[in-house]
C-alpha positions in Angstrom: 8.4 -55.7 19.9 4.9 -53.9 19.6 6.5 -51.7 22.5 9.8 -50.9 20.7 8.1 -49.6 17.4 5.8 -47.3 19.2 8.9 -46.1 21.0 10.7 -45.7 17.5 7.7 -44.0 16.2 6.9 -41.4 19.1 10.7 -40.4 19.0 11.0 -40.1 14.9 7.7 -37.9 15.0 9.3 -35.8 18.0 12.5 -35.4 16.4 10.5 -34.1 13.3 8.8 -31.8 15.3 11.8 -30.2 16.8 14.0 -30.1 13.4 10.9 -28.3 11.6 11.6 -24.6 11.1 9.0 -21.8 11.7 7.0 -20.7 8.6 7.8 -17.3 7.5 5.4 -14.1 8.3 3.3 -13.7 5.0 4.3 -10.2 3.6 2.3 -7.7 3.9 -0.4 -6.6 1.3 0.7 -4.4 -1.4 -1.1 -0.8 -0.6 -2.2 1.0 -3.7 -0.9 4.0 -4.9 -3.9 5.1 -6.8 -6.9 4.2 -8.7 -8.9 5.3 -11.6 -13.0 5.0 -12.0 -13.6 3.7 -15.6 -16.6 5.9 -17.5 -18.3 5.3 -20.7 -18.6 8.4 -22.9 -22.0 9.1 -21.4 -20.8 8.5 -17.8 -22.0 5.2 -17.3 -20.1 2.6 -14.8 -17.1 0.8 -16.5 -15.4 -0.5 -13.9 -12.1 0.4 -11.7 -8.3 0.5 -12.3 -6.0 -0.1 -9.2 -2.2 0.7 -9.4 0.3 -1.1 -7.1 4.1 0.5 -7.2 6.6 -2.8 -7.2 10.3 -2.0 -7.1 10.3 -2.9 -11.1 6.8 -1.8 -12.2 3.2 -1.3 -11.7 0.8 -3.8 -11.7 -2.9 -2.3 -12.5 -5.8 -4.7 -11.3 -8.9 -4.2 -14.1 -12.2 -4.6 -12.8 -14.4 -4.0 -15.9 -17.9 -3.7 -16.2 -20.2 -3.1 -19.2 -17.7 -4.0 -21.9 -18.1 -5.4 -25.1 -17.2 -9.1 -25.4 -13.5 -9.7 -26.3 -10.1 -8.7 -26.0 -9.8 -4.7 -25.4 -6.1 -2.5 -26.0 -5.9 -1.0 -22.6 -3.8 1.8 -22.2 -1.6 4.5 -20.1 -2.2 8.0 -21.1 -0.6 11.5 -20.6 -3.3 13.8 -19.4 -5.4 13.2 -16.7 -9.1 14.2 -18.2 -11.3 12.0 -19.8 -13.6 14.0 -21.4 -16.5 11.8 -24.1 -17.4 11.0 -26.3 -14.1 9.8 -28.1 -11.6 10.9 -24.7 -9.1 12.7 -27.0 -8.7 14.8 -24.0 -6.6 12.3 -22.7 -3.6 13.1 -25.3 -1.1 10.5 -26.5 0.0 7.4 -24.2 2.6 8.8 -21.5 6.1 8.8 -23.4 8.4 10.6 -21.8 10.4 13.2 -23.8 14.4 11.9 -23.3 13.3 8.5 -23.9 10.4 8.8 -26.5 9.7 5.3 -28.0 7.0 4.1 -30.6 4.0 2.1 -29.6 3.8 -1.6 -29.3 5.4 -4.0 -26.7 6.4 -6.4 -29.6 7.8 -3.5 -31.7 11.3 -4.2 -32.5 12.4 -0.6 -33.8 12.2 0.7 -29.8 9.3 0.2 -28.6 7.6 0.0 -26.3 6.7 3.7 -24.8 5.2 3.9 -21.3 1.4 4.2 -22.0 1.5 0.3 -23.4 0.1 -2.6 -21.4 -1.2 -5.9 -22.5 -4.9 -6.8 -23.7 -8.0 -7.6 -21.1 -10.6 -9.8 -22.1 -14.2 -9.2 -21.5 -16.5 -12.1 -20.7 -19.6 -12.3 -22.3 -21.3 -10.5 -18.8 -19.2 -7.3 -20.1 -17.1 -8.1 -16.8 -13.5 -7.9 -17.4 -10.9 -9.4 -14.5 -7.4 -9.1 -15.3 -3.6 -7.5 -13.7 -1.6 -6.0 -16.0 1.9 -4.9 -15.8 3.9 -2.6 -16.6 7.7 -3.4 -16.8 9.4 0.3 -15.5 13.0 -1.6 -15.3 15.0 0.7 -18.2 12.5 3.3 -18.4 12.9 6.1 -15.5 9.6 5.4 -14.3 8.3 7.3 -11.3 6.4 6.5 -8.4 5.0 10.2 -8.6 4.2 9.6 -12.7 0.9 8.4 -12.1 0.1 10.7 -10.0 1.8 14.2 -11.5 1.0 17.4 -12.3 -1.1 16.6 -15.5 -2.3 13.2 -14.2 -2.8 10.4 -15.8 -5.4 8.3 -17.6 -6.8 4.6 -18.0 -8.1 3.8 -21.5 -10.1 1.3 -22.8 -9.8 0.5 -26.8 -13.1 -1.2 -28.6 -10.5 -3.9 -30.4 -7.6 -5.3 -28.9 -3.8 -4.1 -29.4 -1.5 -5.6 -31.9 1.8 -4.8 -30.0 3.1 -3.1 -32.8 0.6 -1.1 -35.7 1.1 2.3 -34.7 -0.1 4.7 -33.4 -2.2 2.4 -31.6 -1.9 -1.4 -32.6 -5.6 -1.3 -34.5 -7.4 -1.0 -31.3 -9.8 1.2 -32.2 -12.0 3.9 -30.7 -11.7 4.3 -27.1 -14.6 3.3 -25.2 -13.7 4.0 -21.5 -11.5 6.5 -19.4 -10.8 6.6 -16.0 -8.4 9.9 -14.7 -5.7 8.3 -11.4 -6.2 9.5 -8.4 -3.9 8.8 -4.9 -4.8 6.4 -2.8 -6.3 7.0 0.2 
């Protein structure tokens, strides 16, 4: 009897063996298409922004460093400079011209434009972690927009983002900028 079951049992786990398909490769790893160093108005470290083009968006990973505790706006915006102390030299969030929308992903008379993302939060260590995206699908996004003529900037608001105040959703002064470049 002992004999039969062990014979039973070797063939079951054999047969499972052979039925099992192979695991699939893993994918590869996403390869950035740029990045943007994050500086305080007076040049200090603020972190890094990483862009990864998907076939419906960007995903940005935020590294943050040496922010304020809380949730922060974090934006997309049209001119590649980020000149202190308050960064206006970064213009207006990107918003293209034939499809110009107002500001706030939970505006419901058109919005959102192109430069909106969701809200990071910063730890009490002024380190903020986070991956935001933004949703091209509808919006003629570009690979080459981040990387254009002009450029492109990463800002960092002192408050967070409404979704829907305009122009910018009460988020306040910027406190960091970071200018795209390609990746390498």
């Amino acid at each position: 009897m002992r004999t039969l079951l062990l014979a039973a049992l070797a063939s079951t786990v054999a047969g499972s063996a052979l039925a099992q398909t192979p695991a699939p490769a893993p994918a590869p790893a996403p390869q950035p298409v740029g990045s943007a160093m994050l500086k305080t108005a007076d040049g200090g470290d603020a972190g890094m922004v990483t862009a990864y083009h998907g076939p419906l968006g960007v995903v940005f990973k935020v590294e943050g460093k040496g922010w304020p505790e809380g949730w922060h706006g974090v934006h997309l915006h049209a001119v590649g400079t980020c000149e202190g102390p308050k960064f206006t030299s970064a213009g207006g969030h990107v918003n293209h011209a034939d499809q110009a929308r107002p500001h706030g992903l939970l505006n419901a008379n058109g919005g959102p434009d192109l430069g909106d993302l969701q809200n990071v939060y910063a730890h009490a260590d002024g380190t903020a972690n986070a991956e935001v995206y933004l949703a091209a699908a509808g919006l003629n996004m570009q690979p080459q927009d981040l990387l254009d003529s002009d450029g492109l900037s990463f800002l960092v608001h002192v408050n967070r983002d409404d979704h829907v105040s305009q122009p910018i959703g009460g988020a306040g002064d910027r406190i960091a900028c970071g200018v795209f470049q390609a990746a390498r």
